[in-house]
C-alpha positions as CSV (number, residue, x, y, z in Angstrom):
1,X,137.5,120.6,-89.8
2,X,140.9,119.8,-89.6
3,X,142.3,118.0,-86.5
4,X,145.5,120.4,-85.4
5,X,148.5,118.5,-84.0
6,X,151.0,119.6,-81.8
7,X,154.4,118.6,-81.3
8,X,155.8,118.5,-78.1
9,X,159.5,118.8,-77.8
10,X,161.3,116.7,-75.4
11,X,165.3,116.1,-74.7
12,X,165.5,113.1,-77.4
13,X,162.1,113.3,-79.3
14,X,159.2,115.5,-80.9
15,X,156.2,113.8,-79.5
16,X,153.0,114.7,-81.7
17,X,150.0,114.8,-80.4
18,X,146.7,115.1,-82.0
19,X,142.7,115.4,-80.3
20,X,142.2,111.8,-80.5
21,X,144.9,111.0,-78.6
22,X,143.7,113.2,-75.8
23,X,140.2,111.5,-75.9
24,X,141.4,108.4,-75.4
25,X,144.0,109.1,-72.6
26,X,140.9,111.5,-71.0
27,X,138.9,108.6,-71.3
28,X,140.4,106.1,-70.2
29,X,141.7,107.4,-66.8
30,X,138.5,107.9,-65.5
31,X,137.4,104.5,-66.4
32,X,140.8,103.3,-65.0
33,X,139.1,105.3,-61.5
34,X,135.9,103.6,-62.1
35,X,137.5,100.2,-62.3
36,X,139.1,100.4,-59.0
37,X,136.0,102.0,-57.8
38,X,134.3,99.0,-58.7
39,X,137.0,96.4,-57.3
40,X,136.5,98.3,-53.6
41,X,132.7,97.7,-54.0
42,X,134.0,94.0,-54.3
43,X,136.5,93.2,-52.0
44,X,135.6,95.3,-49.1
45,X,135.2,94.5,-46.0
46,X,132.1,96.4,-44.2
47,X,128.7,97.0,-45.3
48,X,129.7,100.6,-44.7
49,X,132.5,100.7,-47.8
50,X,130.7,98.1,-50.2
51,X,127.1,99.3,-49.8
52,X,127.0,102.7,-48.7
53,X,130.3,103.6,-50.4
54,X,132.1,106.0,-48.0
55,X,135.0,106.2,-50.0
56,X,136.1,107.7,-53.6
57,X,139.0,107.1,-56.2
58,X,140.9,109.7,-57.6
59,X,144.3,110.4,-59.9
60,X,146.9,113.1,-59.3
61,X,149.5,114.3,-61.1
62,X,153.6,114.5,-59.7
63,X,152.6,117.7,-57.9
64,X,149.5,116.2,-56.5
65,X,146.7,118.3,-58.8
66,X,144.1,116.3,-59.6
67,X,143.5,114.8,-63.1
68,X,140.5,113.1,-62.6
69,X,138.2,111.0,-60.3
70,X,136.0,108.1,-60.5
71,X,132.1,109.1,-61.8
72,X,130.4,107.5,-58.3
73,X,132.6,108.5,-55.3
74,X,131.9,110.9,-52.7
75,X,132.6,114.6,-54.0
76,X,133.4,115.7,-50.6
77,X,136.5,113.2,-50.4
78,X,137.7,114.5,-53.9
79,X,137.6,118.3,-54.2
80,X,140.5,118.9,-52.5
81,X,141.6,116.5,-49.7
82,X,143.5,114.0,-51.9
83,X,145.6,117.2,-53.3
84,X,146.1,118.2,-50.2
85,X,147.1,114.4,-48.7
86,X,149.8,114.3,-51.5
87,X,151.4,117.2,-51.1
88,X,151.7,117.0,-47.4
89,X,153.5,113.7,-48.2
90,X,156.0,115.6,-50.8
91,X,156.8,118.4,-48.6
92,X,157.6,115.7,-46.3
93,X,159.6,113.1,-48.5
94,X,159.8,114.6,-51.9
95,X,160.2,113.7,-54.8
96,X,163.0,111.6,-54.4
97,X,161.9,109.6,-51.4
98,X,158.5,108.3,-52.7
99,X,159.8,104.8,-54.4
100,X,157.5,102.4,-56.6
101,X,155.7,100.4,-54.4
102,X,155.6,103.1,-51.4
103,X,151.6,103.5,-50.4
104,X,151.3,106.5,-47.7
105,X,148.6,107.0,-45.8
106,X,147.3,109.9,-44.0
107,X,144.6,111.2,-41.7
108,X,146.0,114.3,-39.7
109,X,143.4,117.1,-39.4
110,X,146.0,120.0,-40.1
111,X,146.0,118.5,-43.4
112,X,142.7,116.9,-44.8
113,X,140.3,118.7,-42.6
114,X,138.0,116.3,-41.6
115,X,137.2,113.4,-38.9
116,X,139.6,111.5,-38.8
117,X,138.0,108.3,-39.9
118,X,138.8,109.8,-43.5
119,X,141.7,108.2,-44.3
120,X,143.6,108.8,-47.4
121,X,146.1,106.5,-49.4
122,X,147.9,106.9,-52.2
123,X,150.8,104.9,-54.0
124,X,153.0,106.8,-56.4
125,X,153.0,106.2,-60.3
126,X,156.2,105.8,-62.1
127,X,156.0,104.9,-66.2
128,X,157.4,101.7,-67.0
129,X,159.6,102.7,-69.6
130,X,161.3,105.4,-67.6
131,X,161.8,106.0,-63.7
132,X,159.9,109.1,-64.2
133,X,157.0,109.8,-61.1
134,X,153.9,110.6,-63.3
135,X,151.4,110.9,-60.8
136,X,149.9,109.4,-57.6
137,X,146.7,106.8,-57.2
138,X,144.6,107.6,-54.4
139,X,141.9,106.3,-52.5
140,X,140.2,108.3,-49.7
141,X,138.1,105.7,-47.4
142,X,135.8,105.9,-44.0
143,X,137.5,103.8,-42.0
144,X,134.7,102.7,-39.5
145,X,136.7,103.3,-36.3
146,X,140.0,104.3,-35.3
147,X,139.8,104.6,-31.7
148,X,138.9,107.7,-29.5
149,X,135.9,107.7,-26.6
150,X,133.3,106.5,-28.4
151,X,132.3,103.6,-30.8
152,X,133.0,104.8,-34.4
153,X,135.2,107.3,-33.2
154,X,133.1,109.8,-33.8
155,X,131.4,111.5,-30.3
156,X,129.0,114.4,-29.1
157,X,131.2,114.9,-26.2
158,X,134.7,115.4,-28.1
159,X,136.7,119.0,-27.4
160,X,139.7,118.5,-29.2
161,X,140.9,115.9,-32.0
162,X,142.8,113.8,-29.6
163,X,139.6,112.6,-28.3
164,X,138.7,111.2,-31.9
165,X,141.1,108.5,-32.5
166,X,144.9,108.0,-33.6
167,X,146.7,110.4,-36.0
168,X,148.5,109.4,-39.1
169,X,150.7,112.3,-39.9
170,X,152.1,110.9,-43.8
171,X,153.5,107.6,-42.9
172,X,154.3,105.0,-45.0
173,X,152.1,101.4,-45.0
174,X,154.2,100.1,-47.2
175,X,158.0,101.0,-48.2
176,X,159.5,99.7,-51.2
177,X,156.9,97.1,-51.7
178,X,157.0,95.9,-48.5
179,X,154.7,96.3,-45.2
180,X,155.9,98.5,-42.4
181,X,154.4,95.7,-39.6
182,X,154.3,98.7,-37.3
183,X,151.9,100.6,-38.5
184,X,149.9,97.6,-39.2
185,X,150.3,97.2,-35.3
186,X,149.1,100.9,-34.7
187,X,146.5,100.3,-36.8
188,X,145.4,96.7,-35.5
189,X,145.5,97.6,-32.2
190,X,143.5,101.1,-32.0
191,X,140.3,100.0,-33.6
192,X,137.3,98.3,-32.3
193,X,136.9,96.5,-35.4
194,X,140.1,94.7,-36.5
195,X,138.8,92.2,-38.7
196,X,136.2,94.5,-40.7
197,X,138.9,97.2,-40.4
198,X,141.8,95.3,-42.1
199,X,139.2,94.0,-44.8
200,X,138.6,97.5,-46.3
201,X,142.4,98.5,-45.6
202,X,143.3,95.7,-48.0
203,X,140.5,96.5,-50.2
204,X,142.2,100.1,-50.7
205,X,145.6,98.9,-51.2
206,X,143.9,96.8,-53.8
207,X,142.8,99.7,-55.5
208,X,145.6,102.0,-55.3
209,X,148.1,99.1,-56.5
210,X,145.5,98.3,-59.7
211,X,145.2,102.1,-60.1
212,X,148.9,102.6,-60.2
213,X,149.4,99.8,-62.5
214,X,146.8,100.4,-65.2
215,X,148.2,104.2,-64.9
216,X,151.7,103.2,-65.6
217,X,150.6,100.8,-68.5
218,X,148.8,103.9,-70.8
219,X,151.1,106.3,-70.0
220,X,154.2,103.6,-71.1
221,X,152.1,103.0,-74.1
222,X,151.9,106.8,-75.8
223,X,155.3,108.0,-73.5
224,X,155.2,110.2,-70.5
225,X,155.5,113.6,-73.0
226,X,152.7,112.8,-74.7
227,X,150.6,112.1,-71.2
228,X,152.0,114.9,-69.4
229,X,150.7,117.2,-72.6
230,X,147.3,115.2,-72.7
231,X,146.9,116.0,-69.4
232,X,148.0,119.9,-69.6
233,X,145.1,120.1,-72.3
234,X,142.4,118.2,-70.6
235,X,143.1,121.1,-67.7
236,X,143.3,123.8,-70.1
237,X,140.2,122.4,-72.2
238,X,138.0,122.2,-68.9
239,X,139.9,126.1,-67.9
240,X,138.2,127.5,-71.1
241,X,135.4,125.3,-70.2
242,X,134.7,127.1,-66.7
243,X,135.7,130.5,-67.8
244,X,132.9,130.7,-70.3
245,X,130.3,129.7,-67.7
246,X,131.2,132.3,-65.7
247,X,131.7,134.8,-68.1
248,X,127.9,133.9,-69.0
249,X,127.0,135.7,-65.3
250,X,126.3,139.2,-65.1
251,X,129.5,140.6,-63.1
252,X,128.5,141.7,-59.3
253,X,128.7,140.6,-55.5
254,X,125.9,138.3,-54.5
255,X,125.3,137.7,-50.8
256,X,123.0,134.9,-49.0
257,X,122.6,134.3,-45.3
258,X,121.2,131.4,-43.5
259,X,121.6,129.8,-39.5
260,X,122.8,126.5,-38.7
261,X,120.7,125.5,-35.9
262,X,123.4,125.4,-33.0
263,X,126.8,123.4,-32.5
264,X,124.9,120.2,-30.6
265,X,126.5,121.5,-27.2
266,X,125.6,124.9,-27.2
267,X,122.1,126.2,-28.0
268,X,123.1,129.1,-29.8
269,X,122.8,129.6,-33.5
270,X,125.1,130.0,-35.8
271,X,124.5,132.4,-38.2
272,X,126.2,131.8,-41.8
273,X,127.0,134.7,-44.8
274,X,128.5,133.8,-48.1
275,X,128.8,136.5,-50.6
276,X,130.1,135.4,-54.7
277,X,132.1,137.7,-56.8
278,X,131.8,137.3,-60.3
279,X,134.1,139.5,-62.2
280,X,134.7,138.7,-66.4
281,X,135.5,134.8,-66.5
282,X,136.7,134.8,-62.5
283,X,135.3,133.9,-59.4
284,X,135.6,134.5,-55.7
285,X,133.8,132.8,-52.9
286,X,134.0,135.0,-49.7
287,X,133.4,132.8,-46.3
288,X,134.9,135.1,-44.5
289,X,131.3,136.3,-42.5
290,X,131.1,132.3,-40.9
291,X,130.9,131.3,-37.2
292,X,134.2,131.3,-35.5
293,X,135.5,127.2,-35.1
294,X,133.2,125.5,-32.2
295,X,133.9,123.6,-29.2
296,X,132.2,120.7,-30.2
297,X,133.3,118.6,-33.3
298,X,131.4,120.2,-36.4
299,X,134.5,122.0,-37.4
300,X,136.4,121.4,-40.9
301,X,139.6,122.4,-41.9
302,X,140.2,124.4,-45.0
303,X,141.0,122.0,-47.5
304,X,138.1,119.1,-46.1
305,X,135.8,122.2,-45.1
306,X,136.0,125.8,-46.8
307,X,137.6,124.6,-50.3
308,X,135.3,122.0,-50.8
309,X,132.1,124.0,-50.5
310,X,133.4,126.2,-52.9
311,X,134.6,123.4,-55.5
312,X,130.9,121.8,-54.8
313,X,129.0,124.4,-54.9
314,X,131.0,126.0,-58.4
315,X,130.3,122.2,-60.4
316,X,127.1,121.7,-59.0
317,X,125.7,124.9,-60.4
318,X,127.9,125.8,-63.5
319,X,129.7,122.8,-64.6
320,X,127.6,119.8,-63.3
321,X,128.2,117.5,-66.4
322,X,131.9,118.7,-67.2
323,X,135.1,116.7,-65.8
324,X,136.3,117.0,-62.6
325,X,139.9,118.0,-62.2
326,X,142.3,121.0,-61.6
327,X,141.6,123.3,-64.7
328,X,137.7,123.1,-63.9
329,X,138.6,125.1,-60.4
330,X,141.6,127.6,-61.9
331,X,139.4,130.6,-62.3
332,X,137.4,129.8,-58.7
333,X,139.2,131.7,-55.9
334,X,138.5,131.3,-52.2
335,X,138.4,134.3,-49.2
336,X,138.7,132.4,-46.5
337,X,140.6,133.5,-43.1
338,X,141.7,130.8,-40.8
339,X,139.6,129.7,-37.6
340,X,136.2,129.6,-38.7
341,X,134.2,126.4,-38.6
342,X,135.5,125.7,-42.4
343,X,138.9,126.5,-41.6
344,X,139.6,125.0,-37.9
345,X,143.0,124.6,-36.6
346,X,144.3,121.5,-36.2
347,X,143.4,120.4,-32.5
348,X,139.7,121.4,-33.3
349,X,137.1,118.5,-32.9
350,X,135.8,117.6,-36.1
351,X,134.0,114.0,-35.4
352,X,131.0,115.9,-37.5
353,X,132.5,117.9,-40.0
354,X,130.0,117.7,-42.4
355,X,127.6,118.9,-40.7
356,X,127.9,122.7,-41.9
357,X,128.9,121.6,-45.6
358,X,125.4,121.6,-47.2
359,X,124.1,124.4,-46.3
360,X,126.8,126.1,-47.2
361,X,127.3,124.9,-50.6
362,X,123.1,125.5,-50.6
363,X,124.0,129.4,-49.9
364,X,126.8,129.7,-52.7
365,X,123.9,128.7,-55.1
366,X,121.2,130.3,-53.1
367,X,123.6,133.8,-53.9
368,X,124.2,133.1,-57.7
369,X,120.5,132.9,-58.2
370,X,120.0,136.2,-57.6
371,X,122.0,136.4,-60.7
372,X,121.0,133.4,-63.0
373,X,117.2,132.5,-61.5
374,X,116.1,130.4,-64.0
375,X,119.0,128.3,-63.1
376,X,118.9,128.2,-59.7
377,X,117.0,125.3,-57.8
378,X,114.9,125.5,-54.7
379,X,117.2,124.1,-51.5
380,X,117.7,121.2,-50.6
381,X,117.2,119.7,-47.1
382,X,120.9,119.5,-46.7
383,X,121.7,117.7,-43.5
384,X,123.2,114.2,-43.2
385,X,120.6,113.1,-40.7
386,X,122.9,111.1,-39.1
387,X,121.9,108.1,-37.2
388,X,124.4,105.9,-35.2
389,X,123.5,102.8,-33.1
390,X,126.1,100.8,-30.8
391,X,126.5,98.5,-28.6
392,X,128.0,94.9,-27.7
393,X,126.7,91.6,-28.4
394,X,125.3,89.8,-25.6
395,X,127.1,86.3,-26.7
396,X,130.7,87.6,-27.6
397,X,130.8,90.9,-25.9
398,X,132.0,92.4,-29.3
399,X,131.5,95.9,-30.2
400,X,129.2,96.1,-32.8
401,X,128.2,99.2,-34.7
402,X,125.5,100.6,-37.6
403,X,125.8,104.3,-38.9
404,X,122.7,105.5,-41.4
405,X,122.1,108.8,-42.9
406,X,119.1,109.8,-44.4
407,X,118.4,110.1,-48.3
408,X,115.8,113.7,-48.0
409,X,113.7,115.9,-51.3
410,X,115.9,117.7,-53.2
411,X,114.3,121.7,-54.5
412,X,112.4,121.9,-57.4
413,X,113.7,124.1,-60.3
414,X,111.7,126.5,-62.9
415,X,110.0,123.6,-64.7
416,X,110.2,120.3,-63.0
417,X,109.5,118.9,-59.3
418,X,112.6,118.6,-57.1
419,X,114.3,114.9,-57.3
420,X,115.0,112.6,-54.9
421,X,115.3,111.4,-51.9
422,X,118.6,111.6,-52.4
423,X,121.7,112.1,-50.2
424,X,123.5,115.5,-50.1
425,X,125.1,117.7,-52.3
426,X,128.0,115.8,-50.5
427,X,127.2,112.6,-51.2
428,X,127.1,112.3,-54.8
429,X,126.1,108.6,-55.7
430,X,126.4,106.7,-52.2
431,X,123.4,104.0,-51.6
432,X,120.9,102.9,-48.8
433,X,122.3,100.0,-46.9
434,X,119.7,97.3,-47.7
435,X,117.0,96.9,-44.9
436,X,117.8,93.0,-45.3
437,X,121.5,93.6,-44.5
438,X,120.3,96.1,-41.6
439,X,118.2,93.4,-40.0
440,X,120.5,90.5,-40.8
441,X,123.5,92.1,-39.0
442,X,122.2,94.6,-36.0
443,X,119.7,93.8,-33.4
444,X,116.9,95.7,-34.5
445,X,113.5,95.6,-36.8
446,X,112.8,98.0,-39.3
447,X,108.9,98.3,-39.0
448,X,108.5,101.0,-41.9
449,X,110.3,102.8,-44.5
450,X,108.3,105.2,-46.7
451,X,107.9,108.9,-48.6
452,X,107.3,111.3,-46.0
453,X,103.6,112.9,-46.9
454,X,103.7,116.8,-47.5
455,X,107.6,116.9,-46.6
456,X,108.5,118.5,-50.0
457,X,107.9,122.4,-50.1
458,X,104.7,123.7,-51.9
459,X,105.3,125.3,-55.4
460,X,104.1,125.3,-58.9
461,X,106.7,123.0,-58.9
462,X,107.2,121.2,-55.9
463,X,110.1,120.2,-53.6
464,X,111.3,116.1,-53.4
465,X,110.3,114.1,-50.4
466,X,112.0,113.4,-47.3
467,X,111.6,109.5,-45.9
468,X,110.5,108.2,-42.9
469,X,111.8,105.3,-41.1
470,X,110.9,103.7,-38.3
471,X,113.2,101.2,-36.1
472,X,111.8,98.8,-33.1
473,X,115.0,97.8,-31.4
474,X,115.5,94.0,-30.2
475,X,118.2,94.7,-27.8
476,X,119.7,97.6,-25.7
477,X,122.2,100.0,-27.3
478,X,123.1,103.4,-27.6
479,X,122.2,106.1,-30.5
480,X,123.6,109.0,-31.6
481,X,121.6,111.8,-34.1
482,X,122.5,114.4,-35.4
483,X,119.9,116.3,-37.5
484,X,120.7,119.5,-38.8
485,X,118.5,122.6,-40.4
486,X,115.4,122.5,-38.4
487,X,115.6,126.4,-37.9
488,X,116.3,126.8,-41.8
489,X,114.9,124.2,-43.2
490,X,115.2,124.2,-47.1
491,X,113.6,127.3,-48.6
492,X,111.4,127.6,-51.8
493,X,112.4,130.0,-54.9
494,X,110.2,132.5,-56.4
495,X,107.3,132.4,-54.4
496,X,107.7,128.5,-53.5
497,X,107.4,127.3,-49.9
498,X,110.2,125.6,-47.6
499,X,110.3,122.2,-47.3
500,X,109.2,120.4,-44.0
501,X,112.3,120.1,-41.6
502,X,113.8,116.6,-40.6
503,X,113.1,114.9,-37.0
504,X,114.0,112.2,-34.8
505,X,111.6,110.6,-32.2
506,X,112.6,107.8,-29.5
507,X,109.2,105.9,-28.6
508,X,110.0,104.2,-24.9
509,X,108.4,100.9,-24.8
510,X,106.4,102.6,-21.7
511,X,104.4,105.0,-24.0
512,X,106.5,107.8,-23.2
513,X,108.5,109.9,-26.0
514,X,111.0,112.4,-26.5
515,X,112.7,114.3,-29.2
516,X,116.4,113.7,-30.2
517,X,117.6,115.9,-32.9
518,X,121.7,116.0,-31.5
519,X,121.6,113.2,-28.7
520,X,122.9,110.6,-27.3
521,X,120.9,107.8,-25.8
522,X,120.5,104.5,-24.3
523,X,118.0,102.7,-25.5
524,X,116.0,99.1,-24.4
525,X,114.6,96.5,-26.3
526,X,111.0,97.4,-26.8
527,X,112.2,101.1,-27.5
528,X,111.3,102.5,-31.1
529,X,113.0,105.2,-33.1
530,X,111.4,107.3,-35.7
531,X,113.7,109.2,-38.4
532,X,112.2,111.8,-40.5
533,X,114.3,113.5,-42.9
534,X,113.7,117.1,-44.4
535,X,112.2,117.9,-47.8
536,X,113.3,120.1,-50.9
537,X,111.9,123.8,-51.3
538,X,109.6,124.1,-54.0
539,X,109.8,126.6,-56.8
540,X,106.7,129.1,-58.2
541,X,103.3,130.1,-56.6
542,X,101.4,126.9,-55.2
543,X,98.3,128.3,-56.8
544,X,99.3,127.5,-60.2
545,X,100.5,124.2,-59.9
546,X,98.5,121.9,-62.6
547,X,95.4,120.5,-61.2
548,X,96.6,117.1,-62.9
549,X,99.9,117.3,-60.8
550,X,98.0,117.7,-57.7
551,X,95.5,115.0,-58.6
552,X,98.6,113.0,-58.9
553,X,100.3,114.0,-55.9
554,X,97.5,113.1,-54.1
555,X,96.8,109.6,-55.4
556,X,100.2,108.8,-54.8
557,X,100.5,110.2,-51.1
558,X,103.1,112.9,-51.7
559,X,100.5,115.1,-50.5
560,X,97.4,115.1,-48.2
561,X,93.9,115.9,-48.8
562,X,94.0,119.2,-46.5
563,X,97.4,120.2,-48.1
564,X,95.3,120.1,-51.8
565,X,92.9,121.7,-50.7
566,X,94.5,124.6,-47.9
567,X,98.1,124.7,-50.2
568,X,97.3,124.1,-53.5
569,X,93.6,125.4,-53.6
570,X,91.7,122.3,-54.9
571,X,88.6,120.9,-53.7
572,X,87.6,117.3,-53.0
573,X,85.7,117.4,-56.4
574,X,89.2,117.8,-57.9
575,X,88.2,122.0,-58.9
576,X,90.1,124.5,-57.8
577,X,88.4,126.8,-55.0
């Protein structure tokens, strides 16, 4: 076959163009994201950015669409808040007030969506041949506190967003190269954590600068026509790309319901509806029938809530191996009225944003399957299980401060066993914090860590494990959980059962216990806390699981004796009854 080149006409030139060329420009932006990904891992400050890795690198073009991200960062930072950080900051300046070496940096909730410890910075890109703005580099990052009534800035007790922490409404860091000292000030003086703070603050200047940089180089090297063109067909490539997997869907209106278990101040819950429109190679994602925005901070705003469910759930299920960038999402439209929990107005407390997000993107799936069911996975236990412990030092009266959420079972599909424990849909590829670390740094033990037994959902194929940690603290503190889908926990497909629900158990030094699913308490040395998180739904009729399977199962702990035998229908003799 015969390579077809184009020629793209410009004021002064005819730049050609040819499939090669778009490959290696394709390819070499994302591993220009991946490298800076890699340099934040290095230079960052807080176990929180280089070990967990709450942040993610992406590239945008002069309008702020994105081009591409890096392969490990968090999908919830990059479907569509760094498009909509950017062109909050060029409504704002413009065009022609972003200079070469600006970096902006925003949080504001009327804009990304989310708590405001998601900050995100971006430099603009100009080519280094001509003063032509290209693009933007941008980095989204947790920043681990930026004020408000509550270490971590995130709090139970918050009603509006000015109890979280300090706004940045598209301000400049740094203006023509050079630092604006007074938002450093701003910045320096509204955290509890200067030092760890300005450590990862650096560390994402770092990587927008070496972003921008390594941007500006390939581009100067084939001309901006020939990378704006590249660009246009990489979108229109991954266009035809998405269109065809929809078109492969049977055209209808597929609905799913599910309940969040309650808002963590109210007891309520909240009943959720998603319906999916597939029509030819188009779809609609109606989140219209969701809970109206809450008091208490698990709201999201449209373009950190709503849009990135549907961006999730749309690559997770049709294009999970394709690129990621604005020509994947053109025939995916939204319904999506504001004032709902995904689409909060700006005052709304939204300390735990996420909290909805996973089931949600669960139910978009959980509704195409009644189209595609052979494609369609059992849930998964979809909550962050967040853990957050606090307190000071005893020595320096420093704050100090360690936030954990749980890795839980994926659902099992039509022929394998559900993966994990992984994070969430969410997450993508974000870590455990080493135990070592945990220990070296916090005053607490961590006595166990282990598969949860019988937390994955019975099937032919069964659902992934949840884990189970347990935690003997050394010192007094305060914690904060928040566990979500205990009403709904993750449900089984085609005959498969639900997996077991998540939990969290304070032990009192005395012998007495309670349960703490969205609390927060204060806790003693001698107190232990046990952290169970949910397991993936299975897939298929228990009953005709393979006895080898369940002999393995078994050997291995993932299931017990009484589950073999009551579930699965095997005896101790290894027969089935």
């Amino acid at each position: 076959m015969t390579a077809t080149i184009e020629m793209v006409s410009t004021d002064t030139v005819l730049t050609p163009i040819d499939p090669v060329t778009v490959e290696v420009i394709r390819r070499r932006l994302v591993a220009i994201a991946d490298e800076v990904d890699v340099n934040i891992t290095r230079t960052a400050f807080s176990a929180y950015i280089y070990e967990y890795k709450d942040y993610a690198v992406g590239i945008v073009d002069a309008n702020g669409d994105l081009i591409c991200q890096c392969t490990a960062g968090m999908p919830v930072f990059v479907a569509d808040v760094m498009r909509a950080a950017v062109q909050d900051g060029l409504d704002l300046y413009g065009h022609d007030k972003l200079y070469q070496g600006d970096i902006v940096l925003t949080n504001y909730a009327g804009t990304i969506g989310q708590h405001l410890n998601n900050v995100t910075m971006y430099t603009p890109i100009y080519t280094q041949t001509e003063p032509e703005l290209i693009g933007f580099m941008v980095v989204v990052m947790h920043w681990i506190d930026v004020g408000g009534r509550d270490v971590g800035s995130i709090s139970k007790f918050a009603t509006d967003i000015f109890q979280e922490g300090i706004q940045f409404r598209t301000v400049k860091l740094h203006s023509h190269g050079e630092r604006v000292q007074e938002i450093y000030r701003m910045i320096e003086h509204n955290t509890r954590f200067p030092i760890e703070m300005m450590g990862d603050i650096n560390s994402q200047i770092g990587g927008c600068l070496l972003g921008r940089d390594s941007v500006a180089e390939l581009a100067g090297r084939y001309g901006s026509a020939t990378f704006r063109r590249s660009i246009e067909t990489i979108w229109n490539q991954s266009e035809a790309e998405a269109r065809a997997a929809i078109a492969a869907i049977p055209d209808g209106s597929y609905t799913a319901e599910a309940t969040l278990d309650n808002d963590g101040l109210n007891p309520e819950p909240l009943p959720c509806k998603v319906t999916v429109i597939v029509k030819g190679d188009e779809m609609t994602i109606d989140l219209s029938a969701l809970p109206r925005e809450v008091k208490a901070p698990m709201n999201s705003g449209r373009s950190g809530g709503g849009s990135t469910v549907a961006r999730l759930a749309f690559r997770y299920l049709l294009l999970p191996e394709g690129d990621a960038n604005e020509g994947t999402f053109r025939p995916l439209h939204l319904i999506l009225p504001e004032g709902t929990i995904v689409s909060a107005g700006p005052t709304a407390p939204m300390g735990s944003y996420n909290s909805a997000l996973p089931l949600l993107i669960d139910l978009v799936i959980r509704a195409l399957g009644q189209a595609m069911p052979n494609r369609v996975a059992a849930a998964h236990y979809g909550t962050f299980s967040t853990v957050a412990y606090a307190g000071r030092r005893p020595d320096s009266d420093e704050f100090w401060q360690c936030h954990d959420s749980g890795f839980g079972g994926w659902g099992a599909l039509c022929d394998m066993d559900g993966p994990g424990p992984f994070r969430t849909m969410c997450h993508g590829d974000t870590r455990l914090i080493p135990i070592e670390l945990h220990e070296a740094t916090y005053p607490f033990m961590i006595e166990s860590f282990s598969l949860l037994t019988n937390s994955g959902g019975a099937g032919e194929y069964r659902g992934g494990l949840g884990l189970e940690r347990r935690y003997l603290m050394l010192g007094p503190c305060r914690i904060s959980t928040r566990i979500e889908r205990t009403l709904c926990p993750a449900w089984g497909m085609n005959g498969g059962d639900a997996g077991r629900a998540g939990a969290a158990l304070i032990e009192r030094a005395d012998g007495t216990t309670q349960a703490a699913l969205k609390e927060v308490v204060k806790l003693e040395a001698g107190d232990r806390v046990r952290i169970q998180t949910g397991g993936g739904g299975g897939y298929g009729d228990p009953r005709h699981r393979d006895r080898d399977r369940v002999r393995t199962d078994l050997r291995c702990g993932y299931i017990s004796m009484t589950a073999a035998q009551e579930v699965y229908g095997f005896d101790k003799s290894g027969e089935w009854t």
